[in-house]
VEXDREN-2710 file (C-alpha; in Angstrom, 1 decimal):
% VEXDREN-2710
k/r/px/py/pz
1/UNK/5.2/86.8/52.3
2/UNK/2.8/86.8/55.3
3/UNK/1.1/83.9/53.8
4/UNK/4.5/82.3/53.7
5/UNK/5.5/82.8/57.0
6/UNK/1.9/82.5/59.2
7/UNK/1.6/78.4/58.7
8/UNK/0.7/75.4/60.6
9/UNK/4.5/74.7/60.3
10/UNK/5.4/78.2/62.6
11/UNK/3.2/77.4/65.7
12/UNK/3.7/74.0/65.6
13/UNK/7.2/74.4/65.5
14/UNK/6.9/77.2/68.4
15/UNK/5.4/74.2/70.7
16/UNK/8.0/71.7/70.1
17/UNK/10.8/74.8/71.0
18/UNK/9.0/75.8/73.7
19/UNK/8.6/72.0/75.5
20/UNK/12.2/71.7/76.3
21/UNK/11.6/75.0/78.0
22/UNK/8.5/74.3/79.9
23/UNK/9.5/71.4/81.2
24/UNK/12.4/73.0/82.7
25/UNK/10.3/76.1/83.6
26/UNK/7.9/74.1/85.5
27/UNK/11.0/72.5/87.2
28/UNK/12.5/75.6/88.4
29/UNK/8.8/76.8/89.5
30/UNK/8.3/73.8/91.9
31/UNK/12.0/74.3/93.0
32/UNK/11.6/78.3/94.1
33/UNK/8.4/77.6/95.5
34/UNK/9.9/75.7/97.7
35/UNK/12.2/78.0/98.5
36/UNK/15.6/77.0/96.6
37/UNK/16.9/79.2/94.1
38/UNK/17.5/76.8/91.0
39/UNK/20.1/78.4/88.6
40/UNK/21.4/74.4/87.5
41/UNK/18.3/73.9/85.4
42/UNK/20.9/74.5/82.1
43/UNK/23.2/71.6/83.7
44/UNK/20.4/69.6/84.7
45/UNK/19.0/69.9/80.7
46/UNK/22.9/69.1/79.6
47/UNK/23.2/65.7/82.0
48/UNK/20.1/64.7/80.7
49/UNK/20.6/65.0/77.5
50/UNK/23.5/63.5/77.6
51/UNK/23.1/60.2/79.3
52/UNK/19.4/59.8/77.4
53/UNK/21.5/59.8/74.0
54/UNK/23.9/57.3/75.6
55/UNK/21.2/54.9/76.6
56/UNK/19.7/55.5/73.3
57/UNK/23.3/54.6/71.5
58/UNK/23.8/51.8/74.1
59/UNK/20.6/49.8/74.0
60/UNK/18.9/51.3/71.0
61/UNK/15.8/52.2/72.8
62/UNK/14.8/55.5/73.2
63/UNK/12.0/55.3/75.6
64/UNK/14.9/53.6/78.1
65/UNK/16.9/56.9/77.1
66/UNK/14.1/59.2/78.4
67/UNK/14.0/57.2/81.5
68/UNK/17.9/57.5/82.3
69/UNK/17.6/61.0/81.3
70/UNK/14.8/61.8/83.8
71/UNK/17.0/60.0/86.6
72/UNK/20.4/61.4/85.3
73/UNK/18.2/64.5/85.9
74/UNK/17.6/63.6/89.6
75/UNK/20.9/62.3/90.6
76/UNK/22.9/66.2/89.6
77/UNK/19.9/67.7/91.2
78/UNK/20.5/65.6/94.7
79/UNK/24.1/67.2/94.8
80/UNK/22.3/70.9/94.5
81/UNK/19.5/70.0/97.4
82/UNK/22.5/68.6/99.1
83/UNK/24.7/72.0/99.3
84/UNK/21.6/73.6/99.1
85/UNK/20.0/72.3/101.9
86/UNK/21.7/70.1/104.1
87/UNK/25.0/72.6/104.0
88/UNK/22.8/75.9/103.4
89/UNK/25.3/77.1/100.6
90/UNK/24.7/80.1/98.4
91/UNK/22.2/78.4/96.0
92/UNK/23.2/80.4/93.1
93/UNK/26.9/79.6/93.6
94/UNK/25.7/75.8/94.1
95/UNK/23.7/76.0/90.5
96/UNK/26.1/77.7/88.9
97/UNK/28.6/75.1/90.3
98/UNK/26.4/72.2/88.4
99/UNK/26.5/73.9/85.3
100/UNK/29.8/74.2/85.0
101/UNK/30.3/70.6/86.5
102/UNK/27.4/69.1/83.6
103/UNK/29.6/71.0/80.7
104/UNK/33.2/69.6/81.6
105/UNK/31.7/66.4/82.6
106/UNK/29.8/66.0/79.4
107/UNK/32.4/67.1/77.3
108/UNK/34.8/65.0/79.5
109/UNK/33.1/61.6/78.5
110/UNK/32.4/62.0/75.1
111/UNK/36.2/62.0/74.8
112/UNK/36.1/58.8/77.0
113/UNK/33.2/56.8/75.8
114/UNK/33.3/57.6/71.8
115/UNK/37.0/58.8/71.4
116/UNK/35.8/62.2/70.1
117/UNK/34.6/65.6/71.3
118/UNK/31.7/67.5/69.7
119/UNK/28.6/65.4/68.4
120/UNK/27.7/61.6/69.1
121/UNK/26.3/59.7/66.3
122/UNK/22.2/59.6/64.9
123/UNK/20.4/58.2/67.3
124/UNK/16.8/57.0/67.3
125/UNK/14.0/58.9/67.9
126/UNK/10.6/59.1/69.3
127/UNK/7.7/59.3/66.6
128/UNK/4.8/61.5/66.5
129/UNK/2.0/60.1/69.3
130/UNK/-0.5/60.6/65.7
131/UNK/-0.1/60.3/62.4
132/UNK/-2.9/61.7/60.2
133/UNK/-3.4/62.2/56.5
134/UNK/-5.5/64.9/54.7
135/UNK/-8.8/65.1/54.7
136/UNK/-11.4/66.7/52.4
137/UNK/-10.9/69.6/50.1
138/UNK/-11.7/73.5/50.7
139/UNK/-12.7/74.9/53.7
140/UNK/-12.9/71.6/55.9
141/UNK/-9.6/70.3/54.5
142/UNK/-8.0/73.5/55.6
143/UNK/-9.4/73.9/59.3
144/UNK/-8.2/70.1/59.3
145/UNK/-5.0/70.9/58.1
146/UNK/-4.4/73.6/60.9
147/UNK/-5.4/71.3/63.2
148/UNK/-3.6/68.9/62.3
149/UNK/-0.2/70.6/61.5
150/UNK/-0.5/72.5/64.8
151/UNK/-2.0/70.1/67.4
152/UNK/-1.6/66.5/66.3
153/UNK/2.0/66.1/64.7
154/UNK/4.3/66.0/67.9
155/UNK/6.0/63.7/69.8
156/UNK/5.3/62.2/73.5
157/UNK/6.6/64.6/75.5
158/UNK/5.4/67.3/74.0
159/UNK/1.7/66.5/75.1
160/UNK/3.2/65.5/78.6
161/UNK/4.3/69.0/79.1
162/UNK/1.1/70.1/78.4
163/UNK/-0.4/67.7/80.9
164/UNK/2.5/68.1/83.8
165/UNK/1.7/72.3/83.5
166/UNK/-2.3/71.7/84.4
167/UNK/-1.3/68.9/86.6
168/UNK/1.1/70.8/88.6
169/UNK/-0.8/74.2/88.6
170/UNK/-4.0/72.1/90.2
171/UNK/-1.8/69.9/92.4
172/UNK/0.2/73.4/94.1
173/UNK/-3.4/75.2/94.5
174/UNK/-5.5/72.5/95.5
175/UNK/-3.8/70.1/97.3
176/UNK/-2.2/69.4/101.0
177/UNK/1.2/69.4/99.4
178/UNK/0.8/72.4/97.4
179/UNK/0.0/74.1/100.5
180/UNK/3.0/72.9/102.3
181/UNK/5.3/73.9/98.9
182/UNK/4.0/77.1/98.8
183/UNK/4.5/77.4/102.5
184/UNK/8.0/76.4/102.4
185/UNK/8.7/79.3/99.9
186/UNK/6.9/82.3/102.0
187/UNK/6.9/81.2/105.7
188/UNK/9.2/78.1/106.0
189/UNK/9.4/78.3/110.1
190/UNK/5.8/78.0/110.0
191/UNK/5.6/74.7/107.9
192/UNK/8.1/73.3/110.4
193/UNK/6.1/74.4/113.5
194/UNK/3.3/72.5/112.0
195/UNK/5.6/69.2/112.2
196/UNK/6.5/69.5/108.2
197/UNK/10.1/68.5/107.9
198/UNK/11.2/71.7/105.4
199/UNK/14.5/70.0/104.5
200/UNK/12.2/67.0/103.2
201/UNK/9.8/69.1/101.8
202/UNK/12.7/71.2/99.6
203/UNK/14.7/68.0/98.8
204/UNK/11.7/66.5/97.4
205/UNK/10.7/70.0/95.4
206/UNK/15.1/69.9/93.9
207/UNK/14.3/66.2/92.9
208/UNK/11.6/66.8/91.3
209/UNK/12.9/70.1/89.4
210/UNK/15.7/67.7/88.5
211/UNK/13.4/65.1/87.0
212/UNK/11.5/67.7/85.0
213/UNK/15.1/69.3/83.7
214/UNK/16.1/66.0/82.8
215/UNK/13.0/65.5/80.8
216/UNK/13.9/68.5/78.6
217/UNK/17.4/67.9/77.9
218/UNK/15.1/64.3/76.9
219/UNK/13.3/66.1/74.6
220/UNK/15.7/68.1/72.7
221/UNK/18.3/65.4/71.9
222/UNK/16.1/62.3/71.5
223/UNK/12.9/63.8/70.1
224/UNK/14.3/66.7/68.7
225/UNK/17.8/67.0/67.8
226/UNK/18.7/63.0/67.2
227/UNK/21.9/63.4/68.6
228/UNK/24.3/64.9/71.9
229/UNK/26.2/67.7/71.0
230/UNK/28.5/69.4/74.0
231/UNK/26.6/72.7/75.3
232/UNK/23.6/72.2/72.9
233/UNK/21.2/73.1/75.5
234/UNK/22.9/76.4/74.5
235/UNK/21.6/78.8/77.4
236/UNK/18.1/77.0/77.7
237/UNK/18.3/76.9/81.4
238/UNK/18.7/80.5/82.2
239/UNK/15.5/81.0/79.0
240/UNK/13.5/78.2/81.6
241/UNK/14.5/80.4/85.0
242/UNK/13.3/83.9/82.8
243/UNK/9.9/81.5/81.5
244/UNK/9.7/80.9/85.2
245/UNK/10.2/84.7/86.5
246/UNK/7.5/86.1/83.9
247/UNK/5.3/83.2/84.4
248/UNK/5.1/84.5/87.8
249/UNK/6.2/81.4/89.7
250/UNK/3.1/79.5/88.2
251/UNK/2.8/75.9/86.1
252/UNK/0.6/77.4/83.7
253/UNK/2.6/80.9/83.7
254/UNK/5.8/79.1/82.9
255/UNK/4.4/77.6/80.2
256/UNK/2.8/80.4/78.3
257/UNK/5.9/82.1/79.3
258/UNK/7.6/79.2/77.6
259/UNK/5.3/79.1/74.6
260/UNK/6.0/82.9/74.5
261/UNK/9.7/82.8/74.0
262/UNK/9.1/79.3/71.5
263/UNK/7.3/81.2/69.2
264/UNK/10.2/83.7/69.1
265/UNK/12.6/81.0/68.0
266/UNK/10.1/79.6/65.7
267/UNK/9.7/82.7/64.2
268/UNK/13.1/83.8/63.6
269/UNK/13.7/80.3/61.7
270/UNK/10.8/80.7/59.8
271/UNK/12.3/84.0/58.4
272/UNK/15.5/82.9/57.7
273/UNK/14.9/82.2/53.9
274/UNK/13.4/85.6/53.7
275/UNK/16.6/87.3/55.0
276/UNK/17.7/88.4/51.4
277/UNK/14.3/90.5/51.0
278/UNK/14.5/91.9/54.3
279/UNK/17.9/93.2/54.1
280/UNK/18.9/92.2/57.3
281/UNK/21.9/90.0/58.3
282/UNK/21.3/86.5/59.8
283/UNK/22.6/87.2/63.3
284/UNK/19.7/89.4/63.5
285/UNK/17.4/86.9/63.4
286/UNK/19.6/84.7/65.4
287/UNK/19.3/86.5/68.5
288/UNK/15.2/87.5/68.5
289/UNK/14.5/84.9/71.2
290/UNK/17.4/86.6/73.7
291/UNK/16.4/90.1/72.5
292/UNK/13.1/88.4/74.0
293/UNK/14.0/87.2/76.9
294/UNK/15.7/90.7/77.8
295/UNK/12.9/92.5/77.1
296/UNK/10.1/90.2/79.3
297/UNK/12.6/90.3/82.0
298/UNK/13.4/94.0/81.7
299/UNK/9.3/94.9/81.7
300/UNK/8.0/91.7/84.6
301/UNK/11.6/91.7/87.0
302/UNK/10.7/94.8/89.2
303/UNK/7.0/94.0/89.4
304/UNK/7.5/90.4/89.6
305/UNK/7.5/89.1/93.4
306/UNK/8.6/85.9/94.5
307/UNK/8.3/83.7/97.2
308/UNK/9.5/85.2/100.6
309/UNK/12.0/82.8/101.4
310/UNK/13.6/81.9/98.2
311/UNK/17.3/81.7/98.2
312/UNK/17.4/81.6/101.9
313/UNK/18.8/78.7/103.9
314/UNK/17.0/77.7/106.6
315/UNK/18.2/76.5/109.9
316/UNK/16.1/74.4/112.1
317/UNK/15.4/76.7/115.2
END
């Protein structure tokens, strides 16, 4: 049964489910830095999805639909750095505002645009980036088939996630405006001493968490799903602010985090056809990645610090 279960096909289904995630993750990373709590990213994922499918359905071309996606992303996000940080609202109240507003505004025009509720039609997808046959026999053929299966049989923005964590970790460590991120989150009045606008410096960090979020709900309903279907990001978001929390407000942490709680979804899919010998109903399986998510959170949230000055609004003294 081990045999059955331990395949290419587990951890290379445990990155594709845990790219949505990241994405997000990495979002909501650049966002706290900043200093701007980020609770939206589940609304953010939804919009995104949403109007990438719509392209897609529109114009039949589903790199255009990643695009939209990634600025459908950006345009929900302006409305959060707006309360957020122009009108120094209670960020969480302002995300959980945007969720609510990207689940009856979803549902809302599907009813308009395709005279139903639920799910749109099949849309097209985004191929694998490679496409490799076997190769060899025995030992060779098998390392090449692990590498294969695992490594070389996803889609684009799978490998972009990838890229955007090492990018981003390097670019927030190593660079002027990493510095001046980081600085918003701990010592904000500092930054702004220095002659760093910190309501530019946030806005820009919410933009680009909203681009990121839009990238995931991208990836799950044109690479992944091949269709819209109303609250299909299904609690994502708050599994890409947890990614974020126990990835300790890091690119690279939120994407092992995000890897972390893929692999749990992968792995409770993989047992599903096992559930009969196992004795165990499905809803067991079902809920491994949230049993997860409670149990990271419950062992990182009380040694887990982050930055001084997230969730505070700052007013220019």
């Amino acid at each position: 049964m081990l045999s059955d279960v331990i395949t290419p096909d587990l951890f290379a289904a445990a990155l594709r489910i845990a790219t949505p995630l990241a994405l997000a993750a990495i979002g909501g990373t650049i966002c706290e830095r900043s200093g701007i709590v980020n609770i939206a990213l589940e609304g953010i994922m939804l919009v995104g999805a949403f109007f990438g499918t719509a392209t897609v359905l529109a114009t039949g071309s589903p790199w255009l639909g990643v695009l939209v996606a990634l600025v459908a992303g950006v345009a929900i996000s302006a409305v959060h750095a707006v309360a957020s940080v122009n009108l120094r609202a209670d960020q969480v109240v302002s995300g959980t505002a945007i969720n609510l507003l990207a689940l009856g505004l979803t549902g809302f025009l599907m009813e308009l645009w395709y005279g139903h509720p639920g799910t749109t039609q099949p849309i097209e997808t985004l191929p694998p980036v490679f496409s490799f046959g076997a190769m060899g026999e025995g030992f060779i053929g098998e390392v090449w088939r692990w590498v294969n299966g695992v490594f070389l049989s996803h889609t684009p923005l799978v490998y972009l996630a990838i890229a955007i964590a090492l990018v981003a970790q390097w670019a927030m460590y190593h660079t002027r405006w990493g510095l001046r991120l980081r600085g918003l989150g701990e010592h904000p009045r500092a930054v702004d001493t220095a002659g760093v606008s910190v309501a530019r410096g946030r806005w820009v960090a919410v933009l680009m968490s909203g681009a990121l979020g839009g990238l995931a709900g991208a990836n799950l309903s044109i690479e992944q799903v091949g269709v819209f279907q109303e609250g299909f990001t299904n609690g994502r978001g708050y599994i890409a602010l947890a990614a974020n929390i126990f990835g300790r407000w890091t690119p690279v942490g939120s994407y092992l985090a995000s890897l972390l709680f893929g692999f749990a979804d992968a792995l409770q899919i993989k047992l599903q056809p096992f559930r009969d010998v196992i004795d165990l109903p499905p809803e067991f399986f079902l809920m491994v990645p949230y049993v997860v998510t409670v149990v990271v959170l419950a062992g990182v949230i009380g040694r887990a610090v982050g930055p001084a000055a997230v969730g505070v609004p700052y007013k220019k003294g």
